[in-house]
C-alpha positions in Angstrom: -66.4 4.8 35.0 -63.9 1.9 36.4 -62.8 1.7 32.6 -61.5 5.2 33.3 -60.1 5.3 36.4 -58.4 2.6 35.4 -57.1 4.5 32.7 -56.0 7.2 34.8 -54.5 4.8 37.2 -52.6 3.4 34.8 -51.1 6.4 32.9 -50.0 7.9 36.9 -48.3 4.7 36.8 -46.2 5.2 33.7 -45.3 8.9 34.4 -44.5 8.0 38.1 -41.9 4.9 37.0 -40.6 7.4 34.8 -39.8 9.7 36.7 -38.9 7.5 39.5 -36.6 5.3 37.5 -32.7 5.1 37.0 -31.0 8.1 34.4 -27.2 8.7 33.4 -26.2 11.9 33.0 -22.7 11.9 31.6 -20.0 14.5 32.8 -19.2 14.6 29.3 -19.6 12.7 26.3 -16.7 13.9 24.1 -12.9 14.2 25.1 -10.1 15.4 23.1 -6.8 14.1 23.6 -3.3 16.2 23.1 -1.4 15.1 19.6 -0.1 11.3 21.0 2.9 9.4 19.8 2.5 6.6 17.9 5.0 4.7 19.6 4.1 5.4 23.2 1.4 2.8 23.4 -2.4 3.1 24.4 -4.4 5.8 25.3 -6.8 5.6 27.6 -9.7 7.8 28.7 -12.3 7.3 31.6 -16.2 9.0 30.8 -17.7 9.3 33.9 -21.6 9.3 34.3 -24.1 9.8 37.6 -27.0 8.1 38.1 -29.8 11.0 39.3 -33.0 8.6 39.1 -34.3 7.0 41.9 -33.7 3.5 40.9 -30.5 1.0 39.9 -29.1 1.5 36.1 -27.3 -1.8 34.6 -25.0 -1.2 31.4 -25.8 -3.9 29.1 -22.8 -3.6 26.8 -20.3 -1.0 25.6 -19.9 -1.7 21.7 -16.4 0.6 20.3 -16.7 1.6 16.5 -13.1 -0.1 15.6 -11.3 -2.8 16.7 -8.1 -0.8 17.7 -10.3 0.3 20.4 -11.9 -1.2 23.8 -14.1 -0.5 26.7 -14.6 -1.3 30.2 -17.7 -0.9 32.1 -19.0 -1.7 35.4 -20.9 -4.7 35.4 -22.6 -4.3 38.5 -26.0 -2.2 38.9 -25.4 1.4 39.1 -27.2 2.6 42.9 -28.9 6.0 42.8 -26.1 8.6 43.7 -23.2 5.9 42.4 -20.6 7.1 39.5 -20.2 4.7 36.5 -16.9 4.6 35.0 -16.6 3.9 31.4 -13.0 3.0 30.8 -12.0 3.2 26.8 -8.7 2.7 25.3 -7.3 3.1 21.8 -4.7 1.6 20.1 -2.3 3.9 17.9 0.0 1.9 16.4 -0.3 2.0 12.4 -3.0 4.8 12.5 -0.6 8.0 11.7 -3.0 11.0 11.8 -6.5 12.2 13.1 -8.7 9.8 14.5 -11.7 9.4 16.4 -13.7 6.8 18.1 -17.1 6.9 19.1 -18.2 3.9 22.1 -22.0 3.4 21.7 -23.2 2.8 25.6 -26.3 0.1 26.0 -28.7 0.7 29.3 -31.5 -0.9 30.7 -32.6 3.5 31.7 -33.3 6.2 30.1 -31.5 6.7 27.9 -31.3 3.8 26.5 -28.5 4.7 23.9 -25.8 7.4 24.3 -22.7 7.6 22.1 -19.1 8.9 23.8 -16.4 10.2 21.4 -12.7 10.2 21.9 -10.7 12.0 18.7 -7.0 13.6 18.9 -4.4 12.9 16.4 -1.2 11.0 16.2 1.9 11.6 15.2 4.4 9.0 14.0 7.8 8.7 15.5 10.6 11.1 13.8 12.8 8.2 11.3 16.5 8.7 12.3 18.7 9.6 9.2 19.6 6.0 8.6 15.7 4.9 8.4 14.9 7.7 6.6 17.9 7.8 4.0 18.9 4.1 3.4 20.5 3.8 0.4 24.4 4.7 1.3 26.5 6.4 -1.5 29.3 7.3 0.5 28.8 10.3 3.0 25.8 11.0 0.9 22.6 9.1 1.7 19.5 8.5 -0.6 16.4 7.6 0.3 15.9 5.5 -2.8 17.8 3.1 -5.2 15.5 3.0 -8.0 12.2 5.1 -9.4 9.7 3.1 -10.2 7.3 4.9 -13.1 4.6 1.7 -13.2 2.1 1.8 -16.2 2.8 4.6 -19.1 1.3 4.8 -22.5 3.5 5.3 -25.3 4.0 9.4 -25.5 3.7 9.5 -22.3 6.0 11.8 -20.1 6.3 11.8 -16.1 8.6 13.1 -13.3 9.8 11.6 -9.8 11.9 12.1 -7.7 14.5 10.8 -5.2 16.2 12.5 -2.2 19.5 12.7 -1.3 21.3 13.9 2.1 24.6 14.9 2.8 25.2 12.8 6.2 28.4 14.8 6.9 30.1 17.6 7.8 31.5 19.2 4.6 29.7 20.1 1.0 29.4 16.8 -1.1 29.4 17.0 -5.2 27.0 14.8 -6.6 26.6 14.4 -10.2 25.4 11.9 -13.0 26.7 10.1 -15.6 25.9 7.5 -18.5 22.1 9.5 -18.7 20.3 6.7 -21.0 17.7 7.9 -24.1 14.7 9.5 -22.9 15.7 10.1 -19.6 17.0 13.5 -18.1 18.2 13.9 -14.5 18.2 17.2 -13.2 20.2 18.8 -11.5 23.2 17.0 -13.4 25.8 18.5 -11.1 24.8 20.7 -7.7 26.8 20.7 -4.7 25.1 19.9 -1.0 25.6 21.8 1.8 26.6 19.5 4.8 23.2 18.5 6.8 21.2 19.3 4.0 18.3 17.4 1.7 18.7 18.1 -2.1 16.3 16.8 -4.5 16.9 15.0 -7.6 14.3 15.3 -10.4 14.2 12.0 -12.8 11.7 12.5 -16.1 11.2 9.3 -18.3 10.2 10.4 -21.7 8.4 7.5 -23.6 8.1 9.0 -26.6 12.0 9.3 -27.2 11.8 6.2 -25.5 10.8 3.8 -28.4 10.4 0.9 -26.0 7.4 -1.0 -25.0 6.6 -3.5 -22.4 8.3 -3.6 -19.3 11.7 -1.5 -19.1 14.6 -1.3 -17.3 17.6 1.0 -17.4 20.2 2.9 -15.1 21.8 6.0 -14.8 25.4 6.3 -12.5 25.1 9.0 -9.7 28.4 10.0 -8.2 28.9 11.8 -4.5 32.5 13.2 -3.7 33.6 15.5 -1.1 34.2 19.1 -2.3 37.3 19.1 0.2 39.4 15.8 0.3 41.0 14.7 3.4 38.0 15.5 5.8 37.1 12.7 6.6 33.4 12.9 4.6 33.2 9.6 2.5 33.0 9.5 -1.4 30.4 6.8 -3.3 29.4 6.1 -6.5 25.5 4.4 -7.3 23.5 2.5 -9.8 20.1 4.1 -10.2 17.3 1.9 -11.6 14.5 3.1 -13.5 11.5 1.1 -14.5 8.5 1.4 -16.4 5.8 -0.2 -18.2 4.8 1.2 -21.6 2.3 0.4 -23.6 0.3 1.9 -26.9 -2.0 4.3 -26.8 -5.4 3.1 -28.0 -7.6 5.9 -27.1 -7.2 7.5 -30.7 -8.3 4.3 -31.9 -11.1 4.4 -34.9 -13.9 1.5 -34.8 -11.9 0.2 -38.2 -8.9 -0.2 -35.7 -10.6 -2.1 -33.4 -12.2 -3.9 -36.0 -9.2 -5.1 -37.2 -6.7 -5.2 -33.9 -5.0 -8.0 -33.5 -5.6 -10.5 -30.5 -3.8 -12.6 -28.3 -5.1 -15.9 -27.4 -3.2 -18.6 -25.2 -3.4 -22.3 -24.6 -3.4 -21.9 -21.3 -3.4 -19.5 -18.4 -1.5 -21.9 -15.9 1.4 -23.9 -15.8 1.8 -26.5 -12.7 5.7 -27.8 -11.9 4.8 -30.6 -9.5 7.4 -32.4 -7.0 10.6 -30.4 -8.3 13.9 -31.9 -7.2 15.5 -29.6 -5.2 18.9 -31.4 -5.0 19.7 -32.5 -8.5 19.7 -29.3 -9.6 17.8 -30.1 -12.8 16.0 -27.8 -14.6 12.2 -27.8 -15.1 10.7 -26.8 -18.7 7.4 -27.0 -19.6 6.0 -24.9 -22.2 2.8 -22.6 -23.9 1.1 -21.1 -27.2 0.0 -18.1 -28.0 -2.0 -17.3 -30.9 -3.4 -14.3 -32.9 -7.2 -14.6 -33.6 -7.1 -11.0 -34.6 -6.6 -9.5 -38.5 -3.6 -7.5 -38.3 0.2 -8.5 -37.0 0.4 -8.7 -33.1 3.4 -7.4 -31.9 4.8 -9.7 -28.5 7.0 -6.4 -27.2 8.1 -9.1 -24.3 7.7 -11.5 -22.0 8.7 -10.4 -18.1 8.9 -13.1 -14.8 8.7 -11.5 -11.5 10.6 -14.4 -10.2 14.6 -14.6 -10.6 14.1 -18.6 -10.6 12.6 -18.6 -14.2 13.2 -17.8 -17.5 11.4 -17.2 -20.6 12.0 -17.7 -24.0 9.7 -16.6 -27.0 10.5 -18.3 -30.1 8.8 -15.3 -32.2 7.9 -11.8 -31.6 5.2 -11.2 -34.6 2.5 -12.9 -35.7 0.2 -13.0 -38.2 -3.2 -13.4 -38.2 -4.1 -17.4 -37.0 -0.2 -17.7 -36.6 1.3 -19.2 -33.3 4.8 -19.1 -31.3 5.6 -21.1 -28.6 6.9 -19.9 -25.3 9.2 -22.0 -23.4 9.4 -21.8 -19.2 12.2 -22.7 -17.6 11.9 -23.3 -13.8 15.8 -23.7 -11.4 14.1 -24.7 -8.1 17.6 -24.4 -6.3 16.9 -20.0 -7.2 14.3 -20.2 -4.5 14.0 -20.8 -0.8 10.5 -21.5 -1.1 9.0 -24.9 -1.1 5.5 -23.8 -3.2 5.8 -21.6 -6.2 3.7 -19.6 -6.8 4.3 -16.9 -9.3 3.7 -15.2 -12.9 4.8 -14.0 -16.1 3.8 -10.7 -18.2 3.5 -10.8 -21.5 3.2 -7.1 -23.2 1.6 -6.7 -26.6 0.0 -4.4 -29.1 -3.8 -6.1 -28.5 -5.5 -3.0 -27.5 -8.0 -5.4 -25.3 -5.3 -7.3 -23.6 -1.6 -5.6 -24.0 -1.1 -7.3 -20.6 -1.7 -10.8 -20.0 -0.1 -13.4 -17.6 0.3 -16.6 -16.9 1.1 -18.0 -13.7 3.6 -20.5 -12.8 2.6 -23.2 -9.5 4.7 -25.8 -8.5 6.1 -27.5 -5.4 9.2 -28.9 -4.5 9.9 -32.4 -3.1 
């Protein structure tokens, strides 16, 4: 009989520090913010919550889902009655678009664990012209200089594009010129109304092409007013277009592979220690590649990133078990850097590595 009033004396216990204990009940636990500027700095939200139990509530820790985002919370016990504030702020910058952050709020009450959500959207700042269009050609502004194409396989044909604005007051004539093989620029010739975007369509064609490995070429784009003497500004630009082509293996037959040919290299490094900046000298050092593969590999060219070296490959094919050498030819007065740290691209007809490079370290003294 004691064993169950004590039973009984004990659950009355439990239900009656339940009931009598400290609870949050949150105004609310979601707020949407109006479309925010990126550039107009940190926004910040208060959640407010009521403590309607009979005893104190501490907030053990306020943990926000991202790192562009913090929270302050009261670190004092929250008396029956009292409001907590729960102070969160987010950062926009570099976080163009919808968003939304959730702030996971720790108690020592029921309930234990409550999540609070702040989502709205940003919007970047408008780009005056000049950001926007940065390439000048007279009174007609581009927004590029060059279209890069990146990786293409041989047959290949793509489009891009580049924009071009006519930053005055009066129609501008823009046209193109010296249009190389396998590329085609559209429109050739269009006139753009003052205040106006037009947009200029470049295809790169690597089948009339005939070119692999890395490519570079350039087509002339002219702007003149339509009406001279008005003050609008005539220019004239280079426009580069690059690509990297490579075969297309995906036809390939297991005889093909079978008997592909494949490059092989000496070494994957070459290291240009204490460089003498002053002299002036040049640094050369060199490397060997070899085919280990049955039929000829084609070298279609050897590319540095890096305007302070040069490359020369002695020969172009091989046969199988035959070698080249490669000499690398470092001018440490080209660069303002005191470590080097760079590469070089060799393109080839090895259907397992048409791309391979070797890097290029050094310091100066």
């Amino acid at each position: 009989m004691k064993k169950f009033a004590t039973f009984i004396f004990i659950t009355w216990w439990c239900v009656t520090t339940a009931i009598a204990g400290g609870k949050l009940e949150w105004v609310e636990t979601r707020h949407s913010v109006d479309e925010v500027m990126e550039s107009h700095g940190r926004v910040t939200h208060i959640f407010k919550a009521i403590n309607t139990g009979n005893d104190d509530v501490v907030i053990n820790r306020v943990r926000a889902s991202c790192g562009c985002s913090t929270a302050e919370y009261p670190r004092r016990p929250i008396a029956p009655g009292d409001t907590a504030l729960v102070t969160v702020t987010f950062n926009p910058v570099g976080r163009v678009g919808n968003f939304t952050m959730f702030y996971t709020v720790l108690t020592d009450a029921e309930p234990h664990r409550t999540t609070l959500r702040l989502e709205g959207k940003v919007k970047a700042e408008e780009m005056t012209v000049n950001e926007k269009y940065p390439v000048g050609t007279g009174s007609l502004k581009l927004n590029a200089s060059s279209v890069p194409f990146g990786e293409m396989t041989a047959g290949e044909k793509q489009t891009a594009t580049i924009e071009a604005y006519n930053d005055s007051d009066v129609p501008m004539l823009l046209y193109t010129e010296d249009i190389p093989k396998g590329l085609k620029v559209s429109p050739h010739k269009t006139t753009v109304q003052p205040r106006t975007v037009t947009v200029i369509k470049v295809s790169l064609n690597t089948e009339i092409l005939q070119l692999r490995g890395y490519t570079e070429t350039n087509f002339t784009l002219f702007a003149e007013p339509q009406e001279p003497g008005t003050g609008a500004l005539a220019g004239i630009r280079h426009i580069n277009v690059m690509a990297t082509v490579h075969d297309d293996f995906s036809s390939w037959n297991d005889e093909q592979k079978r008997n592909a040919p494949e490059l092989a290299l000496n070494t994957d490094r070459l290291v240009f220690a204490d460089m003498d900046t002053l002299s002036d000298v040049c640094n050369k050092k060199q490397f060997v590649i070899k085919n280990h593969g049955n039929n000829n590999l084609k070298i279609y060219g050897i590319h540095s990133i890096d305007d302070c070296i040069t490359v020369n490959l002695h020969k172009k094919t091989l046969g199988k078990d035959e070698t080249t050498s490669v000499d690398v030819t470092v001018l440490p007065s080209k660069t303002d850097d005191n470590i080097l740290n760079t590469y070089i691209i060799i393109y080839c007809n090895d259907p397992l590595h048409y791309k391979q490079m070797v890097r290029i370290v050094g310091n100066k003294k």
